[in-house]
C-alpha positions as CSV (number, residue, x, y, z in Angstrom):
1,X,29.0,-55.6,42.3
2,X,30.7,-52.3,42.6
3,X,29.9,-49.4,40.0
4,X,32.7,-47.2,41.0
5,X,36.5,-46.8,39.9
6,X,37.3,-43.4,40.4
7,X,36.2,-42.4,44.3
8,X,36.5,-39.1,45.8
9,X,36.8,-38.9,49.4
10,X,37.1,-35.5,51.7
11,X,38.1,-35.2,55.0
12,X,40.8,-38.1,54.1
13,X,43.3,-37.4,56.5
14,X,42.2,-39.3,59.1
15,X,39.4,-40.9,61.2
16,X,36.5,-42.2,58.9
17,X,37.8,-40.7,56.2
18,X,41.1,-42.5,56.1
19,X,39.3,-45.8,56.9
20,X,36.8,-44.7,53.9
21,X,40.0,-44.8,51.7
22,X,40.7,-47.8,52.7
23,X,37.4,-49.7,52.4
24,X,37.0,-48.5,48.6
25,X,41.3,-49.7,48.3
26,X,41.0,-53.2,48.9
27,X,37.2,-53.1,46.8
28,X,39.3,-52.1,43.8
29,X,38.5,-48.5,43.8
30,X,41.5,-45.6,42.6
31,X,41.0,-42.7,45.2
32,X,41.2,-39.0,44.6
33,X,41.8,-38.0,48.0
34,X,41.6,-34.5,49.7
35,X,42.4,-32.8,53.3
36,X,44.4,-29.8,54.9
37,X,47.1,-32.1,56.1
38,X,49.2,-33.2,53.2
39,X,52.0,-35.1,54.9
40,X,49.2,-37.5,56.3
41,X,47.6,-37.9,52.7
42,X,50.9,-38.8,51.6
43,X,51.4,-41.5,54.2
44,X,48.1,-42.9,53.8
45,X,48.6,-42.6,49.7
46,X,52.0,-44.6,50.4
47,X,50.2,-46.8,53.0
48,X,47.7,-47.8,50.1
49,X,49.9,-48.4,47.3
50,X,51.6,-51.0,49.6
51,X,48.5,-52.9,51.0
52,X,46.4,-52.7,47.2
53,X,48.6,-51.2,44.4
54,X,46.2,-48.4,44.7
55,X,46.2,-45.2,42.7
56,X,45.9,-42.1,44.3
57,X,46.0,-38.0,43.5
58,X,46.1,-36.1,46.4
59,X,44.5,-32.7,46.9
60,X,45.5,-30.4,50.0
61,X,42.4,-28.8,50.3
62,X,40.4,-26.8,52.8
63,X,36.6,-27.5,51.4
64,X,35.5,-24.0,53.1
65,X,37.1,-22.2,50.5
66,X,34.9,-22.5,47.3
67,X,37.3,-20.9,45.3
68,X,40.3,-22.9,45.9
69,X,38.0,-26.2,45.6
70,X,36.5,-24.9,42.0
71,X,39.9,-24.4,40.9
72,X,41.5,-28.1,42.5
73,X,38.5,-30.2,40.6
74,X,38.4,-27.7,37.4
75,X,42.3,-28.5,37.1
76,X,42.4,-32.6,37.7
77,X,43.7,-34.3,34.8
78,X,40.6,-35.2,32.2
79,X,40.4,-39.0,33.6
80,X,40.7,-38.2,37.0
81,X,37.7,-35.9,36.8
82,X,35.0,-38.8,36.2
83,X,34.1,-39.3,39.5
84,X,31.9,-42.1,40.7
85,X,31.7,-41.8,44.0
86,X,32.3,-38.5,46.0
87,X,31.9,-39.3,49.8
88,X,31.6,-36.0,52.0
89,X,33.2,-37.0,54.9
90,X,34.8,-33.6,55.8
91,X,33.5,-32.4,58.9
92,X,34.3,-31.3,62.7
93,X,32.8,-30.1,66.3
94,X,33.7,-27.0,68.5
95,X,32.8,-26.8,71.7
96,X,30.1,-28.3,73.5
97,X,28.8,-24.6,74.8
98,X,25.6,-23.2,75.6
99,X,24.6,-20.9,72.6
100,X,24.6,-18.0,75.0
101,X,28.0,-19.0,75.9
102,X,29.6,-20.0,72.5
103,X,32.6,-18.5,70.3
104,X,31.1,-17.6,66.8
105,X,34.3,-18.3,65.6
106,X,33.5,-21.7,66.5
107,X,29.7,-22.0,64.8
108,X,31.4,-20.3,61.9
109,X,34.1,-22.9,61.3
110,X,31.4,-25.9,62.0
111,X,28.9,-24.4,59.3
112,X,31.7,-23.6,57.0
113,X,33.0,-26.6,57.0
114,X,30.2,-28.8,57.5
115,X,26.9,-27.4,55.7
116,X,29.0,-25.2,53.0
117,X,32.0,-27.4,52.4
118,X,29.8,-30.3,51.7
119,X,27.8,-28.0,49.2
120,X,31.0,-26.2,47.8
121,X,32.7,-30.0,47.0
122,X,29.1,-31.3,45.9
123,X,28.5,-28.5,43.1
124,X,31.8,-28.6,41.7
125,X,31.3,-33.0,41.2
126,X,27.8,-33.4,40.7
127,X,27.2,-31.9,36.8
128,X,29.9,-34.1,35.8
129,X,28.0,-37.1,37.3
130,X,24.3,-35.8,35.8
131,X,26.5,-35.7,32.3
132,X,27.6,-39.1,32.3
133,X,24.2,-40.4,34.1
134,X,25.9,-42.1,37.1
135,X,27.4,-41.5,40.5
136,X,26.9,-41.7,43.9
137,X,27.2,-38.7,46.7
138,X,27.5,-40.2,50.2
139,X,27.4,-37.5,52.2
140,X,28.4,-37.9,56.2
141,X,25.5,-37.3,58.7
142,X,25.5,-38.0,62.5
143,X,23.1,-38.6,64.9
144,X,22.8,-35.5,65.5
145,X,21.6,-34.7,62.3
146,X,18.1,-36.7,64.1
147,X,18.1,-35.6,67.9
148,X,19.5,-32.4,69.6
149,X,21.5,-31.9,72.8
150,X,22.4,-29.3,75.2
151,X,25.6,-27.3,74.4
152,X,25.4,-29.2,70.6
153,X,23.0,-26.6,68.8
154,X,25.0,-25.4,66.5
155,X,26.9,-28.7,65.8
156,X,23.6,-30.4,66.1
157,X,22.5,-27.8,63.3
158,X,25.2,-28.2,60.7
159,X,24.2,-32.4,60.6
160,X,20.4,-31.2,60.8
161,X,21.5,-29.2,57.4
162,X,23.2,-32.1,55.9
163,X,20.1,-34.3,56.1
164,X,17.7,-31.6,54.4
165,X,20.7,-31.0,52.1
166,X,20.9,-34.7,51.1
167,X,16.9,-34.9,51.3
168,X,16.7,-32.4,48.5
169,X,19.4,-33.2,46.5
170,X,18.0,-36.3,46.1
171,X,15.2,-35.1,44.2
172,X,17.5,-32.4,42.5
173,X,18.8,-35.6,40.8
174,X,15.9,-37.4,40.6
175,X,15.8,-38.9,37.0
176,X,19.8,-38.4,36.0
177,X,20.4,-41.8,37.3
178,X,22.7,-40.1,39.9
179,X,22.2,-41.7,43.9
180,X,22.4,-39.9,47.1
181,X,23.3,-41.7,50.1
182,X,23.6,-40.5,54.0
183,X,25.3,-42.4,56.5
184,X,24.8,-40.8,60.0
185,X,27.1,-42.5,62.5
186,X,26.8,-42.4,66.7
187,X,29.8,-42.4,68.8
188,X,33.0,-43.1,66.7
189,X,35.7,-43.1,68.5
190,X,38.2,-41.0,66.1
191,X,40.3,-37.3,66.6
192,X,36.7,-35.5,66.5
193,X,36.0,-34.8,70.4
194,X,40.0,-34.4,70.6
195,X,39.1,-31.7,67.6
196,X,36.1,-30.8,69.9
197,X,38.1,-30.3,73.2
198,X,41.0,-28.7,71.2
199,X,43.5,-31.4,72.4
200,X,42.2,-31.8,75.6
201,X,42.9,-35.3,75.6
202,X,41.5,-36.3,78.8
203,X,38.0,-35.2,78.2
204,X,37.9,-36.3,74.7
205,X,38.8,-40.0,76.1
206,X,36.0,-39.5,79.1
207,X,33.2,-39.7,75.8
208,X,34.4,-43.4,75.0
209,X,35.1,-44.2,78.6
210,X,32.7,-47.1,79.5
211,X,31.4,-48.3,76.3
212,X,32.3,-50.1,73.1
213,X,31.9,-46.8,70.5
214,X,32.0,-47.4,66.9
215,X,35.5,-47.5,64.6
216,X,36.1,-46.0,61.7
217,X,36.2,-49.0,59.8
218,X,32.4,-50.0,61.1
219,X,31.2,-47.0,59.8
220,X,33.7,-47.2,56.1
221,X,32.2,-50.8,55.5
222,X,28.8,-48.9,55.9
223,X,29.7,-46.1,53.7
224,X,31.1,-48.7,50.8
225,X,27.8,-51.2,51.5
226,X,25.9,-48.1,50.3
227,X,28.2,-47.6,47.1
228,X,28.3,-51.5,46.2
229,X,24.2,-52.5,46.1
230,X,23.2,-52.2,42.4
231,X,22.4,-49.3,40.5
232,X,18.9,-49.3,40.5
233,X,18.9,-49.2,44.5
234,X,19.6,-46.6,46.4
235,X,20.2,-46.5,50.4
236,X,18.7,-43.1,51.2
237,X,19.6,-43.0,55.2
238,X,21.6,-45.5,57.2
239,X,21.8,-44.7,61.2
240,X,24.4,-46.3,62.4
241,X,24.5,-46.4,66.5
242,X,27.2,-49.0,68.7
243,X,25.3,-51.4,70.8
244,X,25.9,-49.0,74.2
245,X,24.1,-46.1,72.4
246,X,20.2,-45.9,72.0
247,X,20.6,-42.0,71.1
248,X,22.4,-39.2,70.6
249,X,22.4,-38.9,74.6
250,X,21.6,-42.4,75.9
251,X,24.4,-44.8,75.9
252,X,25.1,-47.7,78.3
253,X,28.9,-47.2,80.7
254,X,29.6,-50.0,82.6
């Protein structure tokens, strides 16, 4: 049975984390949910209140900012501030350069956004959780937080850094009756190599082409299996690869 009603879901814009969104709507769940792109909060907020009779509050945030996220969770409304669940789904790729070859501009925005937006987000929810003695972080790995590739070391690094983040936090918490969760997707076929590619929308479709890659929604009903088993189990690490994919580099085209 679910143990949840208030979840908090970054990145919620679009890709998993809209489909996140809508996995804990139709469980039951009221969603605080944050991104840079307002309008599309709004239409998924709108999108959600017809399909469930959710209830949202939206937060246009950028989570590499720590300031501006202390300041949007300090100043929720008292009930909205009891999170549950608080899934860290914010994340993106730049590039798929040699390191000799990359843009620091580009490793900067990846471990900004991945590594210390995920810890930024995480500090300002998790003492609320230890007070009450209950939540549930689910942060967003990959595949990549497990194997390496060429031109991916810095991407490849960030997930790496989520699952020693998550590793740890897990016996941070250890006791407080608070769970931590990773779920570390494979190929997903969403805006992130679009995101990767800036726009090139050729070469982001040429990763999909030839294979059945993950949705959104595969990976969502993942995420919310993790938040629904009972309280006094906790799914440490769920890999989740499509059939075509054996690793982060071998995958089946036909």
């Amino acid at each position: 049975m679910p143990t949840f009603r208030t979840v908090f879901v970054t990145g919620a814009s679009s890709g998993i984390g809209a489909a996140c969104a809508r996995a804990f709507a139709a469980a039951g769940a009221r969603l605080l949910l944050a991104a840079r792109r307002g309008e599309r909060l709004e239409a998924l907020a709108a999108e959600l209140r017809e399909a469930h009779r959710t209830e949202t509050h939206l937060l246009e945030l950028d989570v590499r900012d720590d300031g501006v996220v202390v300041r949007s969770l300090a100043g929720l409304p008292a009930d909205w501030g009891e999170i549950d669940v608080l899934v860290n789904n914010a994340g993106l790729s730049r590039g798929l350069d040699p390191v000799q070859q990359g843009d620091p501009r580009d490793w900067d925005e990846m471990l900004d956004t991945n590594v210390k937006g995920l810890l930024y987000v995480t500090r300002a929810v998790l003492p609320g959780m230890i007070a009450r003695g209950r939540g549930h972080v689910i942060n967003l790995g990959s595949v990549a937080g497990h194997e390496v590739y060429r031109g991916g070391a810095v991407y490849c690094a960030s997930k790496h850094a989520v699952d020693a983040i998550t590793r740890a936090l897990r016996l941070d918490v250890l006791g407080t009756g608070v769970r931590v969760s990773t779920v570390d997707p494979g190929l997903v076929e969403t805006e992130f190599s679009l995101v990767r590619f800036r726009g090139d929308a050729e070469r982001a479709g040429s990763v999909y082409q030839g294979l059945t890659p993950l949705t959104p929604a595969d990976v969502a009903d993942a995420v919310l299996w993790c938040a629904t088993r009972p309280p006094h189990v906790n799914v440490s690490e769920l890999l989740l690869l499509p059939t075509d994919q054996a690793s982060a580099t071998a995958v089946h085209r036909r």
